[in-house]
NULO-650087 format. One record per residue: residue number from 0; x, y, z of N, C-alpha, C in turn. Coordinates in steps of 0.1 Angstrom, whole numbers, plus 2048, in hexadecimal, padded with zeros to 3 digits. Atoms other than C-alpha are relative to their C-alpha. Layout:
  sefi  n.u  n.v  n.w  ca.u  ca.v  ca.w  c.u  c.v  c.w
   NUM    X    Y    Z     X     Y     Z    X    Y    Z
...
END
This chain:
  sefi  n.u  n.v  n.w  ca.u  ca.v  ca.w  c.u  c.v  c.w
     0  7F7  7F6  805   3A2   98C   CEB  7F6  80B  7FB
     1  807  7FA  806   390   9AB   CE6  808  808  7F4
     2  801  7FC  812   38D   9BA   CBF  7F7  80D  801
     3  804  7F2  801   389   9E0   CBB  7F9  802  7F0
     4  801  7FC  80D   37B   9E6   C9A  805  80F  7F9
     5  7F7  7F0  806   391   A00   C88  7F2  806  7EF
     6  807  7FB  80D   37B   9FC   C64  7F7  7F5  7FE
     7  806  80B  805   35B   9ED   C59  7F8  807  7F1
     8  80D  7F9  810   345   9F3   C36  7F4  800  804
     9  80A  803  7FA   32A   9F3   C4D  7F4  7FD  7F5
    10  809  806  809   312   9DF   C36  7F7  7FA  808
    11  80D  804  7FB   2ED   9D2   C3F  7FF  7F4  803
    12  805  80E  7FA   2F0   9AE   C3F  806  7F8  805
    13  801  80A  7F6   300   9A0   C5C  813  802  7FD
    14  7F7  7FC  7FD   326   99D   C60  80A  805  7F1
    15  7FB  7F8  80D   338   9B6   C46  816  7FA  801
    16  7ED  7F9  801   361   9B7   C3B  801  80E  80A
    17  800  7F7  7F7   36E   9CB   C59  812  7FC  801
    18  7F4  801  7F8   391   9D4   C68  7FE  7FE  811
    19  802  802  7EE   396   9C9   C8D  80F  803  807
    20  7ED  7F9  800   3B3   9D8   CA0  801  7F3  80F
    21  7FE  808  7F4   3C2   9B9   CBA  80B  804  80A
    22  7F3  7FB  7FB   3DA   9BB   CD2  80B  7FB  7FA
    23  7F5  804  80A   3F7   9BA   CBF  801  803  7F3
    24  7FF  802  816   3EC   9BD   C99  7EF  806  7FE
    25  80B  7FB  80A   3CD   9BF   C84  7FA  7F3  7FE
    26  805  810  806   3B3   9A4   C7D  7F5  804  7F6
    27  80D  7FA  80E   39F   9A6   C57  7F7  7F9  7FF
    28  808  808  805   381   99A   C56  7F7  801  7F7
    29  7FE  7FD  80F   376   992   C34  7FA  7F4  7FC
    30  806  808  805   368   97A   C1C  80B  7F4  7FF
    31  7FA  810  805   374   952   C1C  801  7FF  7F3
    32  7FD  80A  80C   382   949   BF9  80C  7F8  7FF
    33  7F7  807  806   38F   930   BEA  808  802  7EF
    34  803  7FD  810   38E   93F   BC6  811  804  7F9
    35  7F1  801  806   3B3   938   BB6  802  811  7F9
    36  7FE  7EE  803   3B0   95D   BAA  803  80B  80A
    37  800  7F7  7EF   3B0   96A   BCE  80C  7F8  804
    38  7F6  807  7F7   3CB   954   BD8  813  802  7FA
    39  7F3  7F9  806   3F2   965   BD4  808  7ED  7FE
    40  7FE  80E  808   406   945   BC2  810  801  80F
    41  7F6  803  7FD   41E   935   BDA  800  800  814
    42  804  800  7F0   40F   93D   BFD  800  7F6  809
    43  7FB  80C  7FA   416   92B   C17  7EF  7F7  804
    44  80D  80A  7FD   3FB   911   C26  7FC  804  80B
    45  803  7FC  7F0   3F9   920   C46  7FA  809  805
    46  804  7ED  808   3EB   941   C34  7F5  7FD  7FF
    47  80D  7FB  806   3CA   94D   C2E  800  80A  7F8
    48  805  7F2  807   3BC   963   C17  7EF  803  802
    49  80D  7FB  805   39D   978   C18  7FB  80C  7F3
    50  803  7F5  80C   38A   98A   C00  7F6  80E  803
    51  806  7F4  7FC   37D   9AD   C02  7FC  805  7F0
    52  807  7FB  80D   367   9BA   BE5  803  812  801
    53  7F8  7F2  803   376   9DF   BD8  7F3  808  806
    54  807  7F3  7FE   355   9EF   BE0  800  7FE  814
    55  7FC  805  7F3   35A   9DF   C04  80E  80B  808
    56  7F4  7F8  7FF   37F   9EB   C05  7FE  80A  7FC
    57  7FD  7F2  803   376   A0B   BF9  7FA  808  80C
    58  804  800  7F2   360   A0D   C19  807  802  80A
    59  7F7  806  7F7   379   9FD   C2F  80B  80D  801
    60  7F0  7F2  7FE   399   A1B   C27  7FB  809  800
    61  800  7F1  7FD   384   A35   C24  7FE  801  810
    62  7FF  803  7F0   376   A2D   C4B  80E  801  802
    63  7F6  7FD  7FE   398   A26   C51  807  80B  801
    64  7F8  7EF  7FD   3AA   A45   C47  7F7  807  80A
    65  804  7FB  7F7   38F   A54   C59  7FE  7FD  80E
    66  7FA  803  7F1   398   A46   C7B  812  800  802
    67  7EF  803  7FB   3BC   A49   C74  802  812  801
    68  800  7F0  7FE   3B6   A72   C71  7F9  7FC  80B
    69  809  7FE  7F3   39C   A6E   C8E  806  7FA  80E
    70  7FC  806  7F3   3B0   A5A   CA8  7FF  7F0  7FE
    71  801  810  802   3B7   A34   CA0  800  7FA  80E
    72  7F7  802  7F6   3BA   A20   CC0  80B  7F8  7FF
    73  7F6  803  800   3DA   A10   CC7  803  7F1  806
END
């Protein structure tokens, strides 16, 4: 399946929190937790969560908006 990268926090060491555009949807890749703080109450089992650190996500949308003014692909 090829994965477009729409947004990454381009960071130094090795694979960052990024957006990937699939066919069909979106895939986030992001930090594994388990940390009951990160986890919304009641989710199903079949769910994941990842975690994205705010200075990460602040990376992540600004990129983003600037591919969504610049030409996203589709």
């Amino acid at each position: 399946m090829p994965l477009t990268v729409l947004a990454t926090n381009d960071c130094e060491n090795g694979p960052c929190p990024t957006f990937h555009k699939a066919p069909g949807g979106v895939v986030v890749q992001a930090y594994r937790t388990s940390d009951p703080e990160h986890i919304p109450p009641g989710m199903p089992n079949h769910e994941g969560v990842l975690f994205i650190p705010d200075a990460d996500w602040d990376c992540l949308i600004l990129n983003l908006i600037t591919k969504m003014i610049t030409g996203m692909p589709r």
